[in-house]
N, C-alpha and C positions, 0 to 999 in steps of 0.2 A: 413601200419599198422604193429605193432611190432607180430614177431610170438609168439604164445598162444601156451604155455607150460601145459599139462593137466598132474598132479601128483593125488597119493591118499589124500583127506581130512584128515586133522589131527586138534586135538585141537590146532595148533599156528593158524590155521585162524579163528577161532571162531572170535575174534575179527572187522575183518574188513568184512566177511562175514554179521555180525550182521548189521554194518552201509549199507550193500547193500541191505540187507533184508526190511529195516527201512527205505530207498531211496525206493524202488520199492514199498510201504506200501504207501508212500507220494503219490505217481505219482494214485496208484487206489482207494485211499480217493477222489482225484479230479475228477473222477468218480464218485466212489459213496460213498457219505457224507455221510453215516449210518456206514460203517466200524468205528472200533475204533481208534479212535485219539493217545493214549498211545504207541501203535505201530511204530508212528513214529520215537519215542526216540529208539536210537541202546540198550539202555539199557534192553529197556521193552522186543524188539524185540530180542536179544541174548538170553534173557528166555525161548522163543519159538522154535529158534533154538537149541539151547542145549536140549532141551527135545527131538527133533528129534535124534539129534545125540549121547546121552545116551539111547537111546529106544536097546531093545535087537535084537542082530544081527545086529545094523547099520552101513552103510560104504556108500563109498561116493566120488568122486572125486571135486578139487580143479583145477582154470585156472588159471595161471600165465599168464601176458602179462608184462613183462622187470620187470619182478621179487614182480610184483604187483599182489593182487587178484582183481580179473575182475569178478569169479561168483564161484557158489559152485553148489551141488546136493549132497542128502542127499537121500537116500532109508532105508526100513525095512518092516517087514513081518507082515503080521496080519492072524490070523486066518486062517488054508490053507482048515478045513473043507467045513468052506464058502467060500474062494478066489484063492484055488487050491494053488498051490506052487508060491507063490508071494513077489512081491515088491510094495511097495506103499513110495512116494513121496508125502510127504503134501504139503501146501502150504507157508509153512514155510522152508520149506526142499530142495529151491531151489532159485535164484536171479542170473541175470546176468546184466551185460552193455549192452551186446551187444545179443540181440537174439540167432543169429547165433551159439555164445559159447554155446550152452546146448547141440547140438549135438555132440562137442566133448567130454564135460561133461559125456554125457552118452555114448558113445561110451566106455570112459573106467570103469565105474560102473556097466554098464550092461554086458561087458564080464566076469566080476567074479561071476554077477547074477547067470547070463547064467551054466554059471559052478559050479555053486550050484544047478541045477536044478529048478529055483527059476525062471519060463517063465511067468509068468504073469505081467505083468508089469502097475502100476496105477500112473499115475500122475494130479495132482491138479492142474490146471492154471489160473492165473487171466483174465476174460473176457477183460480187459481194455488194453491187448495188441495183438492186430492180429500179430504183428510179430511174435512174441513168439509163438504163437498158431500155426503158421504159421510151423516155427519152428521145433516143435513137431509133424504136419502132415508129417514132409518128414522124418521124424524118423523111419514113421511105422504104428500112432496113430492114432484112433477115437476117435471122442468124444460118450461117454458112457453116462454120467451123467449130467447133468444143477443142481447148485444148486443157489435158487433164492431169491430174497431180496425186502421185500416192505414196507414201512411207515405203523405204526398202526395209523389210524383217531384217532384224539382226542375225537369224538362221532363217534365211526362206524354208520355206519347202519344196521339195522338188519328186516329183515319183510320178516319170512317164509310164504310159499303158504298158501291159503287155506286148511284146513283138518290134515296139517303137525304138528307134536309135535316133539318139539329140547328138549332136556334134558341129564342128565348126568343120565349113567342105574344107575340098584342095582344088587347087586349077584346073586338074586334069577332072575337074567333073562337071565343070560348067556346062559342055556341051548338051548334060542334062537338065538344065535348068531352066529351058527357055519356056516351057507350057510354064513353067512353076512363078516365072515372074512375070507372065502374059496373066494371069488370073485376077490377079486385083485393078490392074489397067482395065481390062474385058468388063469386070464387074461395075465399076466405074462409069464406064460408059453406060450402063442400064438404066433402065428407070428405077427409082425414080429421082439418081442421080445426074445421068445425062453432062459428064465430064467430056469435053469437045477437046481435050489432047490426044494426040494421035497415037496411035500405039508403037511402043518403041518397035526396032528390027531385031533382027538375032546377032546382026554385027554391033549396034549399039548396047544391046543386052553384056554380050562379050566382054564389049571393052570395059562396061562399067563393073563387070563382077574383075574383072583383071583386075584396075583400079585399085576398088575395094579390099581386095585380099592380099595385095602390095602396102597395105597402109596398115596401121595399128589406128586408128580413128573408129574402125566401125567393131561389134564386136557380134559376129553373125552366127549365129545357129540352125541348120536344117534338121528338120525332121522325115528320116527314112523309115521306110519297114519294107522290109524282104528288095533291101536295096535300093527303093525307089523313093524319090523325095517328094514330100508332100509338101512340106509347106515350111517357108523360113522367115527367121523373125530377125532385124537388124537392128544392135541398140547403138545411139554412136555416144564416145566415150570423151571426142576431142573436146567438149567444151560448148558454151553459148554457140548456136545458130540463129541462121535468117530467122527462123519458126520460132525460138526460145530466147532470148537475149535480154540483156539490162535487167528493170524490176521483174520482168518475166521467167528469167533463169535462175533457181533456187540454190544455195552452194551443197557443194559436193552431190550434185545429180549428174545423170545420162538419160538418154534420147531415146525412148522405142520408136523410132523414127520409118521402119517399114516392118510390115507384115501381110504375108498373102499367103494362102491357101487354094492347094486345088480343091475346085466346087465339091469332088465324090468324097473329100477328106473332111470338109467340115458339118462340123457337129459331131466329133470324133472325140473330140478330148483332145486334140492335137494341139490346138492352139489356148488351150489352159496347161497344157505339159512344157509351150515353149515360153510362156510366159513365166512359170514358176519357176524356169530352169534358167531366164534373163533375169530376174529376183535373184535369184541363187545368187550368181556371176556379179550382180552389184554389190550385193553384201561383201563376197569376197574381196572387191576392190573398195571397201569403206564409204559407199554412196551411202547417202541416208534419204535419197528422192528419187524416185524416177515418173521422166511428163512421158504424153504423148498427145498426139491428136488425131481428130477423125474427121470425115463430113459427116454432120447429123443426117442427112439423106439418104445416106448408107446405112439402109435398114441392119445389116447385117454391125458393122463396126459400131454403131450408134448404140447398140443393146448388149454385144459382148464387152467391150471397154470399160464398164460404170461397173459391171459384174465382178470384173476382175479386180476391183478395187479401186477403178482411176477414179476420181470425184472433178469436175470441172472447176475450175478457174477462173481463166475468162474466155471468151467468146470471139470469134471472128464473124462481125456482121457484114452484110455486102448490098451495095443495091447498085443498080444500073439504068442510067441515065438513059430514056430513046433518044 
């Protein structure tokens, strides 16, 4: 095999990077047929990559192998209040031939990281390649995140327990809410997930559920019984997000984007009654996909999500530089 020349990314490979990206887009469609189709075309997919690669602060290394591109990697920062001093690789933001090229890929994008202070390191990877994944384990990398994908039934089904009432709140009940959206933060922080954000307040809880219920974006369901709310499930309906976006966003889906239960309420059936009742709700509006994600750490999310149907995708790997 001819020796792989690792240079910095420039716009002259946009072009044939795009046809890699659009090749690698094919191969995990054959996997999972709910991805979108459009992607395939290098056209659709160079959209995707140029947004990576105009995003602020992006850089990037390019493989040559006899003066041909073979693969790319693309990095940029997001938010460092939430992700510390970081780099994050979408899944548009990366494509090789050959596995093995992403560690020299990153070998030379990650020492200018590095030397930006910039240690966090987040990468997006398609479940439908173990090598690649593979790959990426001898880089450094865990997997951090599952993000999951399942068919909306054409008639979900929907039959909560006895005594249960599923409903979308009103304003005037938020003031009830605030154990009920401390529960999945609290859990979070536990071992042996150990999530170092802080817990929201009852003022910031407030405003965010006002927000929400001013918008037609989210599409939220709590579950009561004898009044009291146990646990609510929020799918959001607007479209691609930060989490789901470009080859990642499948057409005509929604977001199960939050879910928490209080601790005395799960293993109730509660959170199989809001899930079939969020199935319900997308059938009716024509979805035919709905994702979600979890941290695999989360003994609890990590076991019920795959149950409920969601099958994984791809993966959020993370490693951290000392």
């Amino acid at each position: 095999m001819a020796r792989l020349e690792v240079v910095p990314f420039a716009d002259e490979h946009l072009d044939v990077a795009a046809r890699l990206l659009a090749a690698r887009h094919a191969r995990d469609r054959r996997a999972e047929p709910l991805l979108a189709k459009r992607f395939e075309d290098p056209a659709s997919a160079r959209v995707e990559l140029e947004r990576e690669w105009r995003s602020d602060g992006a850089s990037g290394a390019a493989a040559l192998r006899d003066g041909r591109l073979a693969g790319y990697l693309i990095g940029a920062s997001r938010e460092s209040e939430i992700w510390g001093k970081n780099v994050w690789v979408e899944l548009a933001g990366h494509a090789v031939e050959e596995p093995e090229d992403v560690r020299d890929l990153y070998a030379l994008a990650a020492a200018g990281w590095v030397e930006q202070g910039r240690t966090r390191h987040y990468m997006l990877v398609p479940m439908t390649d173990p090598a690649l994944i593979d790959a990426w384990f001898r880089l450094g990398f865990g997997q951090q995140q599952a993000h999951g994908i399942q068919e909306v039934p054409a008639r979900a089904r929907h039959s909560p327990p006895n005594g249960l009432e599923i409903r979308r709140p009103s304003v005037d009940e938020i003031g009830s809410f605030f154990e009920l959206d401390l529960a999945l933060p609290r859990h979070q922080r536990s071992s042996p997930v150990f999530s170092n954000r802080p817990l929201p307040t009852e003022e910031e809880i407030r405003e965010e559920w006002l927000d929400t219920l001013s918008k037609d974006e989210e599409d939220v369901l709590v579950a009561f019984r004898d009044g009291k709310p146990l646990a609510v499930w929020s799918v959001y309906v607007g479209g691609p997000t930060s989490h789901f976006r470009g080859v990642a966003w499948p057409d005509r889906a929604s977001y199960l984007a939050y879910a928490s239960t209080l601790p005395e309420a799960r293993g109730s059936g509660i959170g199989v009654a809001l899930t079939e009742a969020s199935l319900a709700r997308a059938a009716e509006r024509g979805e035919s996909a709905m994702v979600t994600d979890w941290r695999v750490t989360n003994l609890l999310a990590s076991r019920f999500w795959p149950k409920r149907g969601f099958r994984s995708f791809f993966l959020r790997l993370y490693r951290s530089i000392p």
